[in-house]
N, C-alpha and C positions, 0 to 999 in steps of 0.2 A: 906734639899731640899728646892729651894725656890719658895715661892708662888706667882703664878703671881697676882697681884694688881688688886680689883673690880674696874673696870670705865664702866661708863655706856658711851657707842657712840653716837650719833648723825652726821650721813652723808647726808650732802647736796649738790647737783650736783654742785647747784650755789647759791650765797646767794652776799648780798650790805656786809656784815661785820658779822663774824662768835662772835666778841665779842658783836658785837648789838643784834643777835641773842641770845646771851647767855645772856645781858639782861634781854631781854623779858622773860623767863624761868622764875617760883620760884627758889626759894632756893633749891639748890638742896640737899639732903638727905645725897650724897656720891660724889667721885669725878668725874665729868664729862664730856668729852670729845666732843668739836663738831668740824668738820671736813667736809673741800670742796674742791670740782678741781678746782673753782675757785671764785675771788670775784671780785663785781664790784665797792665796794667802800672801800677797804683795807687801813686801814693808820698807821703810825707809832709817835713814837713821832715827838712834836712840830707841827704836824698836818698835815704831812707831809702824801704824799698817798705812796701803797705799790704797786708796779708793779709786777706783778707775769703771768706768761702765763699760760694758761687754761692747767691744768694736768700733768704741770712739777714738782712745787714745793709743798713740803708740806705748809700748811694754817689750822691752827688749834685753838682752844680756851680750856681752862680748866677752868672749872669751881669750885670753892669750895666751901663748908660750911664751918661755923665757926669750927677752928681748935684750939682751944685756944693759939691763937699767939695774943700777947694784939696788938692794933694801933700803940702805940710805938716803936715797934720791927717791924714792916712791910715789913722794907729792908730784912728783912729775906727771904720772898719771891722769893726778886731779888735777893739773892743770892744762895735760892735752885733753881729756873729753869734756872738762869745762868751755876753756877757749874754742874748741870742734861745734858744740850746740848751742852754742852764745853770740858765735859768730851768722851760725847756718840762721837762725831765728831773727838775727838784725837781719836779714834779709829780707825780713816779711814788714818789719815792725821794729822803729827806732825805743827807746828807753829798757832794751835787753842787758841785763847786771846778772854776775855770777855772786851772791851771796856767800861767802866767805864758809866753809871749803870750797863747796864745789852746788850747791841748789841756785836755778835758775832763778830771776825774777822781772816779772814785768810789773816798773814800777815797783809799789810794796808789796805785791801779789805773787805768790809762788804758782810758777809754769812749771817747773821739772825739779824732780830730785835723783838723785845719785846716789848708788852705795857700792861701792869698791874693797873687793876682799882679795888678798894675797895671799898666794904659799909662798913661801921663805924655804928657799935650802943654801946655807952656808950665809954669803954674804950677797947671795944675788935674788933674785924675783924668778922665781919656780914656775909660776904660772898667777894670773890675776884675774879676776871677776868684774866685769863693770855692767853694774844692774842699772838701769835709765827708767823711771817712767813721764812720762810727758805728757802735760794733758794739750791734748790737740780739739776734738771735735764738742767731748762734753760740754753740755752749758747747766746743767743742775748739782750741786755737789751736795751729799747728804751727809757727810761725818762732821767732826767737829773742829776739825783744821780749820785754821783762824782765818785764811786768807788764799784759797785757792782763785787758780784763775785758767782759762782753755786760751788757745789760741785764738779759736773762733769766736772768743767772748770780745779779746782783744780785738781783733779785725772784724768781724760783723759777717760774718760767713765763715762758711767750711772750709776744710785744707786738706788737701789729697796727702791721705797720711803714709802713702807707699812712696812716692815723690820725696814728702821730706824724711825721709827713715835713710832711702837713700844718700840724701847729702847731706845726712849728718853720718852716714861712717865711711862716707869714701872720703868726707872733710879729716875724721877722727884718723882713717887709716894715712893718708896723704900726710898730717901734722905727725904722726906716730914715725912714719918711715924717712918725712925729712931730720927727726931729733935723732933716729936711729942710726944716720946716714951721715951725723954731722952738716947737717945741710943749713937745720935751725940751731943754734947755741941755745943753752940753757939761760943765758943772759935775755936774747930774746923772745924764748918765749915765755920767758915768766915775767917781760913788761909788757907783753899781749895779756897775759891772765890778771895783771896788777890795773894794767888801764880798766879793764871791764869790770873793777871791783865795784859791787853794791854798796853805798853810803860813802866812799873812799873822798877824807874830806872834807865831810859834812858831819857836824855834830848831833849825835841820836841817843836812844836810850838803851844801854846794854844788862845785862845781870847775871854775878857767878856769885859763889857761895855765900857771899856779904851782903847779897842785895843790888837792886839797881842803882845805875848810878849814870850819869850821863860822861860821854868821850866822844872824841872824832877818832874815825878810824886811818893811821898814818899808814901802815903799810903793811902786808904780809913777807914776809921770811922765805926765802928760798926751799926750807925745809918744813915751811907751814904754818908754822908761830904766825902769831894774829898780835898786832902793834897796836895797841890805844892810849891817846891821850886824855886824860880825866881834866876836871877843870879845874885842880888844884897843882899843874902843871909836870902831873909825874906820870910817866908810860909805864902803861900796864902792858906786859907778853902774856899771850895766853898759846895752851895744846887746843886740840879740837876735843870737843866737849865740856872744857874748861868755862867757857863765856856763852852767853843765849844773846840774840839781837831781840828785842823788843819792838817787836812791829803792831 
């Protein structure tokens, strides 16, 4: 029988940023959860802001203690709450892809992004930040993101968004405690996170500091590195922020 995962909650009506908030917090003890209907200064990577209407989408933060994952292995993170909301959403709805780190997508359309911040002491992970927001119920987006999409856009109705909030972090805590546990190897779950890759494959149009150029994407790195083949048959590595996908 399985046991549902200790997280401690934290619900806030409205807050500037649920990961600033988690911040502020000590360290917390065990794994913990803060949650809003809505924010008024939400942002994603590259510093970009996150548009979310007041009480549609889920907006959430997880907080952790040191889990003995050293600083070197950190991408392991992004690849457990990637694999946790990639998988919980194939649930609902087939053509679910983690776009390379860690933003959801259905089909070209971004459903979720992620931003993951770390304290570092010594050579281990101190404590870490995973900021989620997901668009579930909204169906109007007014900013200037190229490609937003809701769940509900996708399926043609609404989604009880307490229902999936829950199995996406008892999915996140259950993947987190079997890699903790030795239960999952690192071999295996980063060919769960590499299967689910956006565009993995298939040849698309990329762009870093030289301009666009078109590659298939071969593979991700254990440690994060992004692998593409250009069409003059030479592999380009990239860091994260290094390379943009061209959607």
């Amino acid at each position: 029988m399985r046991q549902e995962p200790n997280i401690h909650r934290i619900h806030l009506t409205e807050t500037d940023s649920t990961n600033r908030y988690a911040r502020e917090l000590p360290t917390p003890c065990g794994l913990t959860l803060i949650t809003t209907d809505h924010q008024t200064a939400g942002r994603g990577q590259r510093s970009n802001s996150w548009e979310s209407e007041r009480g549609k989408n889920l907006l959430f933060t997880l907080t952790l203690p040191p889990c003995d994952i050293a600083a070197s292995e950190q991408f392991v993170l992004c690849e457990i709450i990637s694999v946790a909301i990639c998988e919980v959403l194939s649930t609902y709805t087939p053509d679910i892809r983690i776009k390379w780190p860690n933003d959801i997508y259905y089909r070209d359309h971004k459903l979720c992004g992620i931003l993951i911040e770390h304290d570092i002491e010594g050579s281990c992970l101190a404590r870490s930040i995973i900021g989620i927001g997901l668009n579930v119920n909204q169906t109007t987006f007014l900013s200037d993101a190229p490609n937003p999409i809701s769940l509900c856009q996708v399926l043609g109705r609404e989604v009880e968004r307490e229902e999936l909030l829950q199995s996406i972090t008892t999915h996140f805590a259950e993947l987190l405690h079997q890699y903790t546990s030795a239960w999952l190897t690192r071999d295996a779950l980063h060919e769960r996170y590499t299967t689910l890759l956006y565009r993995k494959g298939i040849e698309a149009t990329y762009q870093d500091v030289d301009g666009r150029f078109t590659a298939t994407l071969r593979h991700v790195a254990p440690d994060g590195r992004l692998f593409l083949g250009d069409l003059q048959g030479q592999t380009r590595s990239y860091l994260f922020k290094e390379v943009a996908f061209v959607v």
